[in-house]
C-alpha positions in Angstrom: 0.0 0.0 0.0 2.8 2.6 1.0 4.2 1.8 -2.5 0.9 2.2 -4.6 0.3 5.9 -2.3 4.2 6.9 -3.6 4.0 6.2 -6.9 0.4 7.8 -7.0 2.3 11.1 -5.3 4.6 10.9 -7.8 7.8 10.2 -5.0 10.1 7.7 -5.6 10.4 5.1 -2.9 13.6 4.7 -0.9 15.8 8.0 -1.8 16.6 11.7 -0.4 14.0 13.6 -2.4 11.2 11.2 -2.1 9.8 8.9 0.1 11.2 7.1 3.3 9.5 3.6 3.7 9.1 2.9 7.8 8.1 -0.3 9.5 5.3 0.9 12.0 3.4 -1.8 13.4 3.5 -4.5 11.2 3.1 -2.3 8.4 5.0 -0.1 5.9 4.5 3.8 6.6 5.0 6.1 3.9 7.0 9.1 5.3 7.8 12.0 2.7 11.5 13.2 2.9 11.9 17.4 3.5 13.7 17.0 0.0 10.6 15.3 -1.5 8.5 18.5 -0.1 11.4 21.1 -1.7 11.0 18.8 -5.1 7.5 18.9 -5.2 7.4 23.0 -4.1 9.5 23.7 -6.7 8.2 21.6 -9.3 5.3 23.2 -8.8 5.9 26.3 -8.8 5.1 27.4 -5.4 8.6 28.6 -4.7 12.1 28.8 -6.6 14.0 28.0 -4.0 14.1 26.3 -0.6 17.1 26.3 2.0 16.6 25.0 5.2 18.9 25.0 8.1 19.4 23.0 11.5 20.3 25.5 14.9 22.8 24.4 17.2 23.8 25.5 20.6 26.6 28.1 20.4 25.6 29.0 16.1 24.8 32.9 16.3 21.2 33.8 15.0 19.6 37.5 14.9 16.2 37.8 13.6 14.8 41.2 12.7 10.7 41.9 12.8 9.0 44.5 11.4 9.1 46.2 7.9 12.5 45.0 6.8 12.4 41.7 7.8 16.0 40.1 8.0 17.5 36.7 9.4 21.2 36.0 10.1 22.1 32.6 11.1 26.5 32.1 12.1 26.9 28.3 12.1 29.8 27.9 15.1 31.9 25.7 13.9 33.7 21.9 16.2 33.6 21.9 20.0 31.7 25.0 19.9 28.9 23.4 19.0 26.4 22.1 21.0 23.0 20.6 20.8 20.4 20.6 18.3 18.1 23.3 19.8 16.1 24.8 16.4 15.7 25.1 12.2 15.1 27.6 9.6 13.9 27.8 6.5 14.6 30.4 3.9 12.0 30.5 0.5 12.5 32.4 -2.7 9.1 33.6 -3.7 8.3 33.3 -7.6 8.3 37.5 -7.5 11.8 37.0 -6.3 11.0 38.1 -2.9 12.5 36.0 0.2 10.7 35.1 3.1 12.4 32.6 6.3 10.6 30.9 9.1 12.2 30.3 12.6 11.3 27.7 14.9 12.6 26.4 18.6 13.1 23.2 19.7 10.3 23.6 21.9 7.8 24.4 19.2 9.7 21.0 17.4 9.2 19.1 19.8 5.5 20.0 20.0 5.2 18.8 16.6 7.4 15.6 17.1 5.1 14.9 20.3 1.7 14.9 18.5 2.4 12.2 16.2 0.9 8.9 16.2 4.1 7.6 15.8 6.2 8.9 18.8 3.1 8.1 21.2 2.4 4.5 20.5 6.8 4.7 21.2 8.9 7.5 22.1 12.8 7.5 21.6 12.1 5.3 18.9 11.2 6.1 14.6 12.5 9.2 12.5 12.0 11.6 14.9 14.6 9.5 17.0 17.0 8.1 14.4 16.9 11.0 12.0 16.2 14.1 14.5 17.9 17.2 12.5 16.3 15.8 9.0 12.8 16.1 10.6 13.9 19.3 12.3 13.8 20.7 8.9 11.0 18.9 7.7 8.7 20.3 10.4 10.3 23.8 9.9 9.6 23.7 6.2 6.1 22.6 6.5 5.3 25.6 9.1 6.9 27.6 6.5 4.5 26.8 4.0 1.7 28.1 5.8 2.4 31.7 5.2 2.9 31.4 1.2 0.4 30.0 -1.7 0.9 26.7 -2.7 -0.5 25.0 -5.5 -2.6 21.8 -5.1 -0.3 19.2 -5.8 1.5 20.3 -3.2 -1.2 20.9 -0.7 -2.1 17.4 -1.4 1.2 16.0 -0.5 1.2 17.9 3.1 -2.5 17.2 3.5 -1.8 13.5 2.9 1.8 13.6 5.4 0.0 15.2 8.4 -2.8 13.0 7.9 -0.8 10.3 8.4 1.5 11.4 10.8 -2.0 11.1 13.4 -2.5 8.1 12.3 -4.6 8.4 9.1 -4.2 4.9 7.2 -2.8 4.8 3.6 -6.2 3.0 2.2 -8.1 6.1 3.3 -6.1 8.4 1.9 -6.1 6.2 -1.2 -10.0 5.6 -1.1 -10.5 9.3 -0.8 -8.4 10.0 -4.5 -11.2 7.2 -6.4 -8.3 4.9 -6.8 -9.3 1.3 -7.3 -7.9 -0.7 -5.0 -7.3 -5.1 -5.0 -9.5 -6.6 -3.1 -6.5 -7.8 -0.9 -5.4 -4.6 -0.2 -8.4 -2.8 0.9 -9.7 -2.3 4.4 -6.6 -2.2 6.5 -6.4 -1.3 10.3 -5.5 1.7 11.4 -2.2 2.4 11.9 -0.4 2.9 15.7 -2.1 1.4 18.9 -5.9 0.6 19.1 -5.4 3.3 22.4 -4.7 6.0 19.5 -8.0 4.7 17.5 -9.2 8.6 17.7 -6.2 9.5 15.5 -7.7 7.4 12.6 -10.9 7.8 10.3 -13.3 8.5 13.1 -10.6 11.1 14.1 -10.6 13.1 10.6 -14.7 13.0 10.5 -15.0 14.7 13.3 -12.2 17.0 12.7 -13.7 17.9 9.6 -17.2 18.2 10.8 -15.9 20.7 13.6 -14.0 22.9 11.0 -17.0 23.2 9.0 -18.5 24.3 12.0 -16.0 27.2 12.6 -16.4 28.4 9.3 -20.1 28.6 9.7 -20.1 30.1 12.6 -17.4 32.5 11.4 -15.4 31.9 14.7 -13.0 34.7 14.8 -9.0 33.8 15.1 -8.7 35.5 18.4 -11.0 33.1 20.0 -9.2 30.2 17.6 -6.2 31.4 19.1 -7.1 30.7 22.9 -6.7 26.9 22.1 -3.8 27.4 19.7 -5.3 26.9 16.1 -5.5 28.8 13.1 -6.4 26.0 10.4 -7.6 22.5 9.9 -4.5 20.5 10.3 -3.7 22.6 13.7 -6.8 20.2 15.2 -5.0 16.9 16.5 -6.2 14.0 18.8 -5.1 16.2 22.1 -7.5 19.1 21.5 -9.8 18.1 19.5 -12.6 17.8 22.4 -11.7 20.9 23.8 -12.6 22.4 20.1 -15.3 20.4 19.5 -16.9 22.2 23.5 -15.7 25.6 22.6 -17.5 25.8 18.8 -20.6 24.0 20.5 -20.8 27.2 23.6 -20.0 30.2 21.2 -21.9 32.5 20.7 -21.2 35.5 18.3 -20.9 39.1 20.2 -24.2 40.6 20.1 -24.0 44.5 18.4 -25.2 46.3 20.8 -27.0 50.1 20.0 -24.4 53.0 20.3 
């Protein structure tokens, strides 16, 4: 199945700018390579370039905010440095224009602890054996919120963070009217039956509450008190508490000046 979902993506199984086949539970996982998402951006046209970079402790990194944006980022160079603690991400624009994305450790490791993957067994998988590579991953992926993207592209992350909770590769499949054998449909989801929420009953009722905030025209501020800002922000862990705020709001009354 991971094979039939990567050659449907169009990633080539097995090297640096594709796809990384993982063993996960009996089963082969499909795990996209940050080189397969830079391939895939720039084939498509969504950027020209893509240059992301791993933080150490003791490197030398000023960002500036504001109107003139800037980022400087001094690698330090044998005993100097230290531990992974961030990445970066720098993007030419089609117009030509450049724009970076920053992120901690912390923030990482938020990412790294909402996976399917790393809860059924943590210190184990590519966020263990491969930590800098998915360091940039993550980084480039946040990136790609702020810019357009075309839809081959928005396909590919939709399908990687969909899996990454636990989606299966026959639902992802199922939903793109592929034909499958008979053999290979209807597999279990993937990770432990204790993460069962992180599977299709997981996305149906994540999609059924983001309808609901659009509907209800939920503004970000109050999105923001429970730390989202788009669909694929929703994950197993809040995903209740979402579901109980959009059920109590209730749009501000406009009261007579």
């Amino acid at each position: 199945m991971a094979m039939i979902w990567a050659a449907f993506r169009n990633l080539g199984p097995g090297v640096e700018d594709g796809v990384w086949l993982i063993p996960y539970r009996g089963k082969v996982t499909p795990v996209p390579a940050y080189k397969g998402l830079i391939k895939r951006a720039t084939e498509t046209g969504s950027i020209l370039s893509c240059k992301p970079y791993p933080i150490y402790q003791g490197d030398k990194v000023i960002v500036n905010c504001g109107l003139d944006e800037d980022l400087i980022h001094e690698p330090s160079f044998g005993d100097q440095r230290g531990a992974l603690i961030g990445s970066s991400v720098v993007f030419l624009m089609p117009d030509g224009s450049e724009r970076f994305h920053l992120m901690n450790r912390g923030d990482l490791e938020k990412n790294r602890n909402s996976s399917a993957a790393w809860k059924a067994a943590p210190n184990t998988g590519p966020w263990h054996d491969w930590e800098e590579a998915m360091f940039l991953k993550t980084v480039i992926k946040q990136g790609f919120r702020a810019i357009p993207l075309k839809s081959l592209l928005r396909e590919l992350l939709r399908d990687d963070s969909r899996l990454e909770v636990g989606a299966t590769i026959e639902s992802l499949l199922a939903e793109t009217g592929q034909e499958l054998p008979d053999n290979l449909g209807g597999g279990e989801p993937a990770g432990d039956p204790a993460l069962a929420p992180a599977g299709d009953d997981f996305l149906k009722r994540r999609e059924a509450v983001w309808n609901q905030i659009v509907e209800k025209m939920i503004p970000l501020e109050v999105l923001n008190e429970v730390g989202i800002r788009e669909l694929n922000d929703i994950n197993a862990e809040n995903l209740s508490d979402i579901e109980e705020l959009v059920q109590g709001y209730q749009p501000p009354k406009k009261g007579n000046k």
